[in-house]
N, C-alpha and C positions, 0 to 999 in steps of 0.2 A: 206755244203749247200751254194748256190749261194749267194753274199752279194744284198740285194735289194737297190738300189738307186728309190727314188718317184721320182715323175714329177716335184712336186714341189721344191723339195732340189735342186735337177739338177739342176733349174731355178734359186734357190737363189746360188747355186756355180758360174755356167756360169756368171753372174754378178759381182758375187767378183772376177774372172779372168781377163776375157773379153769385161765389158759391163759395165766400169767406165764412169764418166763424160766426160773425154777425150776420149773417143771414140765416144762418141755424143748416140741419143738414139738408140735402133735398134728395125731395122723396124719386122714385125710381122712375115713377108715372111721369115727372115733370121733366126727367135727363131724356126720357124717351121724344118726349115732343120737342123738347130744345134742341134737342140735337138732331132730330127729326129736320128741325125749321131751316137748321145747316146742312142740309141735305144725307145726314146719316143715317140709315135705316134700323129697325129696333136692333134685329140678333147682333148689329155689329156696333151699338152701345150696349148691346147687355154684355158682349165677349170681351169688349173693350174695360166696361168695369169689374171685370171678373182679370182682367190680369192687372190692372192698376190697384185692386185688393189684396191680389196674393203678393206684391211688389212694395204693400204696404204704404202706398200715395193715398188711398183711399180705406176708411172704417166703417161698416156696417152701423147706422144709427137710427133713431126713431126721431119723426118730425112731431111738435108739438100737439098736435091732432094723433099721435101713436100711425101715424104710415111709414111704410118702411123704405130708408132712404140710405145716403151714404154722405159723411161727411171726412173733410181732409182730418189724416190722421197729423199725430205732433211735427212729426220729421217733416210732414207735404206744407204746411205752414211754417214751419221755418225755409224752406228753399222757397216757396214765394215769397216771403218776406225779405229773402236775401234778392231775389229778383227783380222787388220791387224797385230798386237802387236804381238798377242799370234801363230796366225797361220804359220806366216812364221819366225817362230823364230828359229834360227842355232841351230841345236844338241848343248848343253853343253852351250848353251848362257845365260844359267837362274844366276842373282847374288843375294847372301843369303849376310843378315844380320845378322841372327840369330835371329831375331825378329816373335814377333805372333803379327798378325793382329785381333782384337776382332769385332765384329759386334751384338748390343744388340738394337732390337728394339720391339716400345709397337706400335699399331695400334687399333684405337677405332673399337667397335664389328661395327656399321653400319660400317664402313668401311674393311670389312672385306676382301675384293677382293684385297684392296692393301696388306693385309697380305699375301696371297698368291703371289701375283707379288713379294713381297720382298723375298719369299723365292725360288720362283724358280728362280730368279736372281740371290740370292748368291749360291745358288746351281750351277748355268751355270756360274758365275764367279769362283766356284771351291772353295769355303767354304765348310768345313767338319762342322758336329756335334760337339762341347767339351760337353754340355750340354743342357734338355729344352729350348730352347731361346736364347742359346748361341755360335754365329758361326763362326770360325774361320778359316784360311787361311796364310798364311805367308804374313811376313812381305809387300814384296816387292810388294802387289797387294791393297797395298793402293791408290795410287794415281788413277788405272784404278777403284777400287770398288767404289771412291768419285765421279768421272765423270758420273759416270754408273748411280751410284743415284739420282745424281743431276740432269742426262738428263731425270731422268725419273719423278722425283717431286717426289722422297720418302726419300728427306735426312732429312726433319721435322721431320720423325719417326724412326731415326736410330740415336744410337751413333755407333761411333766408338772409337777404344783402339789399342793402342798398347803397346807388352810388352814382358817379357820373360815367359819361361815354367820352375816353380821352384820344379817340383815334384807332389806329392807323387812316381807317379810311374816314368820309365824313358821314355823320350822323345819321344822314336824308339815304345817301348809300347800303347804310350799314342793315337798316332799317329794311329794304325793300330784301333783305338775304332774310333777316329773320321772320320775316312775316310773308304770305305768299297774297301782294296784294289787291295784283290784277284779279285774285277771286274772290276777296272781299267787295271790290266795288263793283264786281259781277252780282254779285246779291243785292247789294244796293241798289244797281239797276234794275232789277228784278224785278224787285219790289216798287222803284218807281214806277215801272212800266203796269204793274198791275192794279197797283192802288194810288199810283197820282191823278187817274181818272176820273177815280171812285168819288174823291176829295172834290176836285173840281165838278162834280153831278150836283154834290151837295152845296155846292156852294153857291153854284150860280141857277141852280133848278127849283124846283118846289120840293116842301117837305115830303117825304118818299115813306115815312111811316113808320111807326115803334119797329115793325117786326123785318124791315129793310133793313134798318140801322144797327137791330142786334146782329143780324144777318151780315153785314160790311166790315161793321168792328169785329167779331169773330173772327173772321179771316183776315182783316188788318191784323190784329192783335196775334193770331196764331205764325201768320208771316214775318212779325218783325219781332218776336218775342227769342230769338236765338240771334240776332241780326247783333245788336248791342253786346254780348260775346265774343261773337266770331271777329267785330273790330275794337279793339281795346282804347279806341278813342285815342290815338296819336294826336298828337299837335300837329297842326295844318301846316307850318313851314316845314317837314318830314313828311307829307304828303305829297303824292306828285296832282299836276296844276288840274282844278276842275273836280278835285274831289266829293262824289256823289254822299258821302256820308252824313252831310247835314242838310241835306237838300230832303234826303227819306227820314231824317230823324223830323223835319219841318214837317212831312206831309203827315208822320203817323203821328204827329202831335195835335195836328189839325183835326185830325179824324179822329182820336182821343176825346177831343175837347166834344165836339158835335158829335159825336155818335156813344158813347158808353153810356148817359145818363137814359137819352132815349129808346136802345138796347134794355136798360134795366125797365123800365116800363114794360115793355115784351113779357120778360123775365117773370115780374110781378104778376100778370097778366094769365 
């Protein structure tokens, strides 16, 4: 079955690419044809930035020539910037300590809505289940889990631990309870299956042209820009044998490398 890319995701990829601060904002007429080029139709980028405005991802701005545009407001520039870590991270660049990351937090019942925000945060930060209440991650996603919370005013209601894993069961065991991981490498198939193709056209075929490329990377890009969360990047001996995880981190770096700058040509264009 065909992979669905929304209007709106589009909209928040094309921005993490193409449509940073230094690029200045862009104008409305240009998101229509961009996005156009990705096969979304005008009313459903115009509806699309009309709720990424009221959601505050996106600000009303004027492009240098005074046309009327949208550019990432503060907040939408700090979660790319937080993204950028995870997202274009080289195949095989993850470093272990051998450390667990612990995450215990209480939130009063009237406040109940931040309980939920905290947990679908450590969840998209890539925290597994150990126990009720108790949620864990490796080591080295401390520092981005402290930012995260703090940016968002929920570190009053969290500790944090760090520490080792002394048993009962063994490690590679404990691991497959907390994380659900035959559907992580379901995504990661996924995604091979859709874009190791893509990779290989490019590689062994003739150039295919700026507005192919913007066109590939886009949906590369929008594919595996949640993929790097949903696996918090375990060490490989806790992995069970054949894990696809660096096989798709290889392809969408390939496709990274070859296709974003020639995309930006399009863009320019």
């Amino acid at each position: 079955m065909a992979e669905q890319h929304t209007p709106r995701s589009l909209i928040v990829t094309f921005y993490g690419a193409y449509g940073r601060p230094e690029q200045g904002p862009v104008p409305v007429a240009a998101l229509v044809r961009l996005l156009g080029a990705a096969g979304v139709d005008p009313p459903s980028v115009r509806s699309s930035v009309s709720r990424l405005k009221r959601r505050g991802f996106l600000v009303p701005a004027r492009t240098a020539s005074g046309a009327a545009g949208y550019a990432l407001s503060e907040e939408a520039r700090e979660l790319l910037a937080d993204g950028d870590r995870r997202i274009y991270r080289s195949a095989g660049a993850t470093e272990e300590d051998g450390s667990w990351l612990l995450a215990v937090f209480s939130v009063p019942e009237q406040e109940r809505n931040k309980r939920h925000l905290l947990r679908s945060r450590l969840a998209r930060l890539g925290f597994g289940t150990a126990a009720p209440g108790v949620w864990i991650a490796p080591g080295r996603l401390y520092e981005e889990t402290r930012h995260t919370l703090d940016r968002l005013q929920l570190g009053g209601y969290t500790d944090l631990f760090r520490g080792e894993h002394l048993g009962f069961a063994p490690t590679a065991e404990a691991v497959s309870r907390w994380w659900d991981l035959a559907a992580i490498a379901k995504q990661h198939e996924e995604f091979l299956d859709r874009h190791g193709p893509v990779l290989r056209e490019w590689s062994n075929g003739p150039d295919l042209g700026p507005e192919r490329a913007y066109r590939d990377y886009l949906s590369a890009l929008d594919s595996w820009r949640r993929l790097p969360y949903a696996d918090p990047g375990l060490p490989a001996a806790l992995l069970p044998a054949d894990w696809p995880g660096e096989r798709a981190a290889a392809v969408f770096a390939g496709l990274h490398e070859r296709l974003r700058d020639a995309g930006a040509e399009f863009v320019r264009g």
